[in-house]
N, C-alpha and C positions, 0 to 999 in steps of 0.2 A: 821678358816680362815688361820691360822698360821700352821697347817698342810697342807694346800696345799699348799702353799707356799713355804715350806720346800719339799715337796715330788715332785714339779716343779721344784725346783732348782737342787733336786738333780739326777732327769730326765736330765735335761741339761748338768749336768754337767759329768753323766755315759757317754751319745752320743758322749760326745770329745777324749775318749781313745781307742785306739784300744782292741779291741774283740776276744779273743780265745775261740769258743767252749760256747761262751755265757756269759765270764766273761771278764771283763776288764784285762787289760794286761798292766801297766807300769815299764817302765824302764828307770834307771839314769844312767849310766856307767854300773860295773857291777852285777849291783842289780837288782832284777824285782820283783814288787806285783803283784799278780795275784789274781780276788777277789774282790768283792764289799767290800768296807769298811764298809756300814750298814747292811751286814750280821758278824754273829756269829763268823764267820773265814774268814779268808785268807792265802797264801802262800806266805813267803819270800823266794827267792833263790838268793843266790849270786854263780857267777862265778869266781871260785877260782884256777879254771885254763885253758889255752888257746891253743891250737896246731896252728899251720900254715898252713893252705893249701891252697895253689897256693899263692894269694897276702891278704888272707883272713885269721883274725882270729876266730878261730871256738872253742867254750867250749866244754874242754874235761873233765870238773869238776866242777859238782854243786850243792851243798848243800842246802837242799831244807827243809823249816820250815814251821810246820801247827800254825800258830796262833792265839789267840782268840782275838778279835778286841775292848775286855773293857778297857777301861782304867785306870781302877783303878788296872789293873793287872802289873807288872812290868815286862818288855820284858823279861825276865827270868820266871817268871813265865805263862806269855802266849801263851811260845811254849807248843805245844800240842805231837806231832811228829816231829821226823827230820828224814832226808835220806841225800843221796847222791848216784848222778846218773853221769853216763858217757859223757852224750849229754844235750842240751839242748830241746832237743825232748823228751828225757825220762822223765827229771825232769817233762815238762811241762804235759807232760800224769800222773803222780802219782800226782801232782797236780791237775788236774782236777776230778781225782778219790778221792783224799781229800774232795774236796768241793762239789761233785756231793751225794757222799758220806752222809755228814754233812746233806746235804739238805731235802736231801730225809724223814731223819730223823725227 
């Protein structure tokens, strides 16, 4: 009973994030997971650098981490892969190939 419970909640609570390509997507400034957290991995990227175009700023630099979601692993040891990509379009495509990846698996 207490598994469904738990597997209701956490239905509920994947619905409230936005979706890229099938996986949640959030972001705090300029950070973003991408990635169920009750899967195996996820993707941190943080946006570490920004251009200007027109009134808009647009990342032109993002550092992109595969990590494994146990916790008894120390965020240092959790990274699996890093990159870094020019766009935040790119990141998020080697991202989705991380975890599409992982899956299939």
């Amino acid at each position: 009973m207490a598994e469904k419970k738990t597997a209701e909640k956490a239905e509920k609570n994947e619905n409230r994030f936005l979706k890229y390509k099938g996986y949640p997507l959030v972001r705090k400034n300029d950070e973003l997971y991408y990635g169920n957290m009750s899967d195996k991995y996820v993707v941190w990227m943080q946006i570490t650098e920004k251009t200007k175009v027109g009134d808009m700023d647009v990342a032109s630099k993002v550092k992109i981490y595969k990590m494994a979601t146990d916790e008894n692993l120390s965020p240092i040891e959790a990274i699996e892969k890093q990159s870094e990509k020019n766009s935040l379009y790119e990141a998020l495509d080697i991202a989705y190939a991380w975890l599409s990846r992982k899956t299939a698996e």
